[in-house]
N, C-alpha and C positions, 0 to 999 in steps of 0.2 A: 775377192780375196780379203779385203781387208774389215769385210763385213760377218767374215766369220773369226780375225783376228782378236778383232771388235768382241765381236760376244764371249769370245774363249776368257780376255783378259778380266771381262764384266766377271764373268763363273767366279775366277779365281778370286776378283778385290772383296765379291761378293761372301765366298767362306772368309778370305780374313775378316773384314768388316764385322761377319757374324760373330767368328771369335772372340776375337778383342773387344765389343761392346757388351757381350754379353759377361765376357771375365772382368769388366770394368764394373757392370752393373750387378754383378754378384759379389762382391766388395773384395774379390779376391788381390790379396797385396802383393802379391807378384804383379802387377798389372797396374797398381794404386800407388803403390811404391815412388815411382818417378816423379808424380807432380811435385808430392816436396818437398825431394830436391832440387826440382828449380825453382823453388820458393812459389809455389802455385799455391793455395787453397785446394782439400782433400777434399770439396763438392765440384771441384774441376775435371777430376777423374770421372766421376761421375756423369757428368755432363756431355766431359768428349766419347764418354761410351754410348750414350742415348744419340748422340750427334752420330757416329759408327755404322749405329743398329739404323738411324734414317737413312744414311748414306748407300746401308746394303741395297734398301727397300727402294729406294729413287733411282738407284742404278738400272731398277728394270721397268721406268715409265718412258714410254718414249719423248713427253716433253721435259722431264725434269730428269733424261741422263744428265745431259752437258753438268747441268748445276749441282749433282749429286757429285759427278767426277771428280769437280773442282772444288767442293768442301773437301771430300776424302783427301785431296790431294792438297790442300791446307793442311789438313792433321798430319799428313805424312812428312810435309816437310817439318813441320816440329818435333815428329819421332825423332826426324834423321837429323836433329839438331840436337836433341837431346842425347840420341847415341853418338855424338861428335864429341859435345860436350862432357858427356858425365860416364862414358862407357869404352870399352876397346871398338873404334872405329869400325872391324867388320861387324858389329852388332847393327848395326845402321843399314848395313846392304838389304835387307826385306822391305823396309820401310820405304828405301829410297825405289826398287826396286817397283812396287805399290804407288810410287810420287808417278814413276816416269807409264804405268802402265794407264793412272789413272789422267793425266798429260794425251795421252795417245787417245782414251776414249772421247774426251771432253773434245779434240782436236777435231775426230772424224761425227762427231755428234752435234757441234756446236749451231750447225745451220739447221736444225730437226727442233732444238729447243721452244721454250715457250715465246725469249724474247725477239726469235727472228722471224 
């Protein structure tokens, strides 16, 4: 059961990922916009896109899910800080939504990883 929940949540983080790294990495400023206003550097945007686009792609190695999970789900929790901080609250439910999905892959993946 939880090995097809497992892969369904993977599909899903896996188009966003695609999305959002690739709008990051096409300088689109809808997307670039955020870093600074939390006083980020605008080659940060950048960065956590190319970080996005690996994330999609590790999502689907058997030894480097766990670790892909658990970046994405680093970024997510700084979306869903950023939409705390600098937006209306339910802007933040995707992000957070993406935290807790990528939480649940890394949970049932973690023993399959490289370092166990």
């Amino acid at each position: 059961m939880f090995k097809y929940v497992t892969w369904g949540l993977s599909v899903l983080v896996t188009l966003i990922m695609l999305k959002g790294g690739y709008g990051k990495l096409s300088g689109n400023p809808a997307m670039l916009g955020a870093f600074p206003m939390m006083g980020l550097p605008s080659w940060f945007g950048y960065f956590i896109g190319a970080c996005e686009l690996v994330g999609a792609i590790g999502i689907w190695l058997p030894r480097l899910q766990a670790l892909a999970a658990l970046g994405i789900a680093i970024i997510m929790a700084g979306a869903v800080y950023f939409h705390v901080a600098f937006t209306p609250l339910q802007g933040g439910i995707p992000a957070l939504l993406v935290l807790l999905s990528c939480v649940f892959i890394f949970t049932q993946r973690k023993n399959q990883a490289f370092w166990a």
